[in-house]
N, C-alpha and C positions, 0 to 999 in steps of 0.2 A: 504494500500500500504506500506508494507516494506521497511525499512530507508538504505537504500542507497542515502549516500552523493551525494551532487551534485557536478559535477565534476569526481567524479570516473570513469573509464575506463573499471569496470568489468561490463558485460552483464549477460544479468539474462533471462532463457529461458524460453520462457514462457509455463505456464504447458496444456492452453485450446485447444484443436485444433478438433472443430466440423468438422460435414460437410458442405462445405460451397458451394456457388451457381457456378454454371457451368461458368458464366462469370467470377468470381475471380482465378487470379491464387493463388495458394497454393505450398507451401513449401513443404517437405519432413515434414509427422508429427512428433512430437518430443515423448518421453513417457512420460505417466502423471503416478502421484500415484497413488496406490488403490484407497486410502481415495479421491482424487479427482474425480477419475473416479467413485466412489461408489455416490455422496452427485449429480454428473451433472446427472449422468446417473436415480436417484430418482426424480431430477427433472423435467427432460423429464417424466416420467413415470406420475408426478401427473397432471402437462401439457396435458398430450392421456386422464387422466384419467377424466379430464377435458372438455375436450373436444367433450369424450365419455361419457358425462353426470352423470359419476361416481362421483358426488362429495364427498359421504361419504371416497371413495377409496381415492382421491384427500388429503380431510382435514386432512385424518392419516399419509400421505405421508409428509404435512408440518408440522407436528405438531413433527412428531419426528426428522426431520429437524432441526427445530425450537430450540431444547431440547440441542443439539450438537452447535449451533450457536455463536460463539466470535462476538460478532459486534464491537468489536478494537481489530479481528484481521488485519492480511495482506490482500491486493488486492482480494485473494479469499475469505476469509472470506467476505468480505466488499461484494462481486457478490455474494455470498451468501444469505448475505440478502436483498438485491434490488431483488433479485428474489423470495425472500420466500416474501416480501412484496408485490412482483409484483403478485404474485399470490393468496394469501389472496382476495389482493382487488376483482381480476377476480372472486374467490368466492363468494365473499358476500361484495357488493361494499356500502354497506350501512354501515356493520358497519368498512368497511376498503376503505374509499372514494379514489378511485384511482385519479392523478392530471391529470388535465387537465385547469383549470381557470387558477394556478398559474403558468404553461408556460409562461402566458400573462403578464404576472406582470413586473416594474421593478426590482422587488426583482430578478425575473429569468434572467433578462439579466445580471446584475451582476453576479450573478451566475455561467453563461454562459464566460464574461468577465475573468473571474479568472481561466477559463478553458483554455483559447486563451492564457492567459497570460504564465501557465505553461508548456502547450504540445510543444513540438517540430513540432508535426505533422498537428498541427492549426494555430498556430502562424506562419510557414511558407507559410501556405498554403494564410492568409493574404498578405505576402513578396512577394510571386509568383504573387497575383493581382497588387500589385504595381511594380513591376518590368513590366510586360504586360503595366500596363496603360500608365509605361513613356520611353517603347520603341516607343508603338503608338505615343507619343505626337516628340520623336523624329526623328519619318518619315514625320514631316513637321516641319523642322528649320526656316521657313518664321515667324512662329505664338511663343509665349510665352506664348498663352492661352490654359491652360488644364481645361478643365468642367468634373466634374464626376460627374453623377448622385448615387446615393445611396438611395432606398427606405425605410430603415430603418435605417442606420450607427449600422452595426452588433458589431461595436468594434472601438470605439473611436481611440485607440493606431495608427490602420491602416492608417487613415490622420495624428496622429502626427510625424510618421514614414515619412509620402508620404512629408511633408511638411519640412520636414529635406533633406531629397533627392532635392526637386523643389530649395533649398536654392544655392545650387552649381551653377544652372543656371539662377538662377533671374526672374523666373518667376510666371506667375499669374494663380494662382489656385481658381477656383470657383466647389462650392459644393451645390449640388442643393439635398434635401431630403424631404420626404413627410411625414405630419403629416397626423394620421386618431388615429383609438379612443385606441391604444396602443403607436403612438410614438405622443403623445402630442406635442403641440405646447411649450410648457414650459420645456418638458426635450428635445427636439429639441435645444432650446434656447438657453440654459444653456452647451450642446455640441458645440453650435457657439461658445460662449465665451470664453469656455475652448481653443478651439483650434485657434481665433482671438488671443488670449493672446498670444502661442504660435508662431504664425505667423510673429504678431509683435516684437517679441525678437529674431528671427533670419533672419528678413530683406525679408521675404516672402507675398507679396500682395493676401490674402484672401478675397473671397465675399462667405459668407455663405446663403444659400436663404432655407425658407422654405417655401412649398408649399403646400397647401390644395385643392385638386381635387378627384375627381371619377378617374381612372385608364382610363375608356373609353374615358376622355376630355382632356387627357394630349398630346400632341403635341409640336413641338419644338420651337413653339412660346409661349407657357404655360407651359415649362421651361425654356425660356430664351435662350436659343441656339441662340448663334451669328455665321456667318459664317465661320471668320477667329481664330475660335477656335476647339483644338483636344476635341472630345467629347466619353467619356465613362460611359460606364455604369457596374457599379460593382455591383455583386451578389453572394460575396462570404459568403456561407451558409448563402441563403437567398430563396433556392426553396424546401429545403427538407421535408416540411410540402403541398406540392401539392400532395393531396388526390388519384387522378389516374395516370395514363399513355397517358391522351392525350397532345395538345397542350395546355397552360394555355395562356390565355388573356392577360396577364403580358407577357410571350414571344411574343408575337406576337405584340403589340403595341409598346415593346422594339425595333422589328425591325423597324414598322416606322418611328422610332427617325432615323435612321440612323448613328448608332455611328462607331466612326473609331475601336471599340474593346469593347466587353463583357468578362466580366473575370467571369467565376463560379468556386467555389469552395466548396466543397462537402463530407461529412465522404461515404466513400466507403462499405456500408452496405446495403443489401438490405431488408427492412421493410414495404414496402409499401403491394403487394398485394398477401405476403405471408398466406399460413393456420396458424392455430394458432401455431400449434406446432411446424414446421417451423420456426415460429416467436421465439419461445423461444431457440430453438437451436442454432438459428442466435445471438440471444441476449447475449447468455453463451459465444460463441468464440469471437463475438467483443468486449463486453463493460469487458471480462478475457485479453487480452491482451491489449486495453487501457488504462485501470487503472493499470496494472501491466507496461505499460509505464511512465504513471504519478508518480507513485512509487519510481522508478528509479530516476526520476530528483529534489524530493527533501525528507528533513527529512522527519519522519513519523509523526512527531505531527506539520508540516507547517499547519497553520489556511488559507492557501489561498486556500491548497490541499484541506482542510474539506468542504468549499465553492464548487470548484468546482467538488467535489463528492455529493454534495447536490445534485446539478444541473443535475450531471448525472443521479444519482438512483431517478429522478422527471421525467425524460426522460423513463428512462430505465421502471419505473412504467406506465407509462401513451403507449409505445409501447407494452407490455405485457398484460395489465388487461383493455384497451379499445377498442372498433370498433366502425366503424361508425364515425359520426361525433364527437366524443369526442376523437376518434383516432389522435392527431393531429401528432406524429412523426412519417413519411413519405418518412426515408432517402430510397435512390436507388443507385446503383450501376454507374459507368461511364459509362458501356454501356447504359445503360437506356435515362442519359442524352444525350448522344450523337445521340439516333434517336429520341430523344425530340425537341431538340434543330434543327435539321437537320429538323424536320417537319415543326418547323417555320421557316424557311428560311435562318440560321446561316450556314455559315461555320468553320470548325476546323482549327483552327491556332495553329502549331506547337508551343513548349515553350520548345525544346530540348533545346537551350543556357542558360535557365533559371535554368537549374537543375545542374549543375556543381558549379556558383555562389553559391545558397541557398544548398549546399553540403558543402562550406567552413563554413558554417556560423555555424555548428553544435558544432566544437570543441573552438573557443573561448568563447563559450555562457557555457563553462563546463556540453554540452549536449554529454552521453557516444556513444560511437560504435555502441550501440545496436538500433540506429535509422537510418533511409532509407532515398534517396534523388535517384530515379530515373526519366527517362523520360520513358512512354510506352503507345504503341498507342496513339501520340497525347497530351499527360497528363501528369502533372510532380505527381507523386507518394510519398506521406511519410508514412514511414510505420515503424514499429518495429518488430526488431528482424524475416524477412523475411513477414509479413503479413501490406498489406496497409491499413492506418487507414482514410486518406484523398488524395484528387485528388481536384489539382486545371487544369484549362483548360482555355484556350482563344479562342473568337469567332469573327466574320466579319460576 
């Protein structure tokens, strides 16, 4: 990703622009260079060839790829090689082991964390669940009790944010999360702490609970749900590894918690039950204008930038060069969720008010122009330089 200062005001257009799925809306395309259209357009090619069981056809196609490769160049370069790796592994995954363990790790969340930290278009997307959660909690002034349920705590920062906001009004926040055999009881723990600390320095009453059940035993007496308390449940980027298209168990026992508000939030790509080749197309246009967002907002040798480009091209490897159940990145589309969600019995709740707010917030953060803050069908939208990178949403 190319150093442009953070802070700058110049937008940088971005050069990828596939074909992308019938539900996304699409900008007017932009023009790319030869040289870029030459190195996407080879790699589709060894992708078919791939596919078509050409591999010999395939490994020639990366190899002289490979040959032309900067891996500290810019943003392109950088999609360059997450995909020449991404496709090695599809090759010959023996001696190029594509990821999928190391998802699970907490190596990867952090990882993940230093992504949330830098984008505009995730770290809002965080903003927009907690703006949702403490309107809900403000449609009943009687109670000071807000309960959020969170099944993993995808990003610590989001309660330490929520707990600076609940300060204003003096009230009592309870956070209820589940351990099982990735969010341990001990780094659960260690997240109470962190954020108890917090709490207590600026005058906000915390009860952090951690909970160990089966999904199918959990009930609102085996959360702790009191009555005269607002209760939500947040799931921001926490469904985009659901394997198919039906209703997941997880929605459906969410509804009979009965909470005043579900927040999802979500990267707006569709990977789930794409062909392969498909898959690699969709790969080249999102994860080419992503990182050429992350670029933009800070220097080019930031160590937190390098962190959360790990994470990506561990992603971006494991969507390309796996199926099946090693398959685990699963992102979809808003429409998708929205007759997901609508199967299990949610309703769509408007978040038009929310996007005007988290639109101011772009230019004191010294986050440039070249990033998006709309509302569309139902969803508030961030996106860069006209193409959406995340959708958050709220449900009843």
């Amino acid at each position: 990703m190319s150093g442009v200062s953070k802070g700058s005001e110049s937008v940088k257009t971005p050069v990828r622009r596939l074909q992308r799925s019938p539900v996304e809306s699409v900008e007017t395309p932009v023009q790319r260079s030869p040289v870029s259209i030459s190195w996407e357009q080879s790699v589709v090619e060894a992708a078919t060839a791939i596919y078509e069981g050409r591999v010999d056809v395939a490994s020639e196609i990366l190899r002289r790829l490979s040959a032309v490769l900067n891996p500290m160049g810019n943003s392109e370069q950088k999609l360059m090689g997450y995909m020449l790796s991404a496709l090695k592994s599809r090759v010959s995954p023996v001696d190029y082991p594509p990821p999928v363990a190391e998802l699970f790790t907490e190596e990867h969340s952090l990882l993940a964390w230093s992504l949330y930290d830098l984008s505009p278009c995730f770290r809002l997307g965080f903003m927009a669940a907690n703006s949702t959660i403490l309107e809900a909690a403000s449609e009943q002034p009687s109670t000071h009790k807000l309960h959020v349920i969170d099944f993993q705590i995808g990003w610590e920062k989001q309660y330490r944010n929520l707990l600076h906001e609940l300060s204003k009004s003096q009230g009592t926040l309870k956070i209820t999360t589940l351990a099982d055999s990735f969010n341990g009881e001990e780094r659960l723990r260690m997240i109470g702490d962190r954020l108890s600390k917090v709490a207590a320095e600026i005058g906000v009453r915390l009860v952090f609970k951690i909970v160990r059940q089966k999904l199918s035993d959990l009930s609102r007496d085996s959360l702790g749900c009191e009555p005269d308390e607002v209760l939500a449940v947040n799931l921001a980027f926490k469904q985009y590894r659901m394997p198919d298209e039906s209703v997941s168990a997880e929605n459906t026992r969410v509804k009979g918690l009965a909470p005043q508000v579900v927040t999802l939030v979500e990267q707006e790509v569709k990977a789930n039950a794409r062909p392969f080749t498909m898959r690699v197309e969709e790969a080249l246009a999102y994860y080419g204008v992503l990182l050429e967002s992350i670029e933009s907002t800070v220097p080019m040798d930031d160590s937190e930038q390098a962190r959360a480009e790990e994470g990506l091209s561990r992603r971006l490897g494991n969507w390309v060069a796996c199926e099946g159940r090693d398959r685990v990145e699963r992102c979809e589309v808003f429409e998708e969720w929205r007759v997901r969600m609508g199967m299990a019995g949610f309703e769509l709740k408007t978040l038009g008010h929310v996007a005007p707010s988290l639109r101011l917030r772009l230019r004191p953060w010294g986050w440039n122009s070249g990033f998006t803050v709309k509302e569309e069908n139902g969803g508030v939208c961030f996106g860069w330089c006209g193409q959406t990178l995340t959708v958050a949403s709220a449900w009843r």
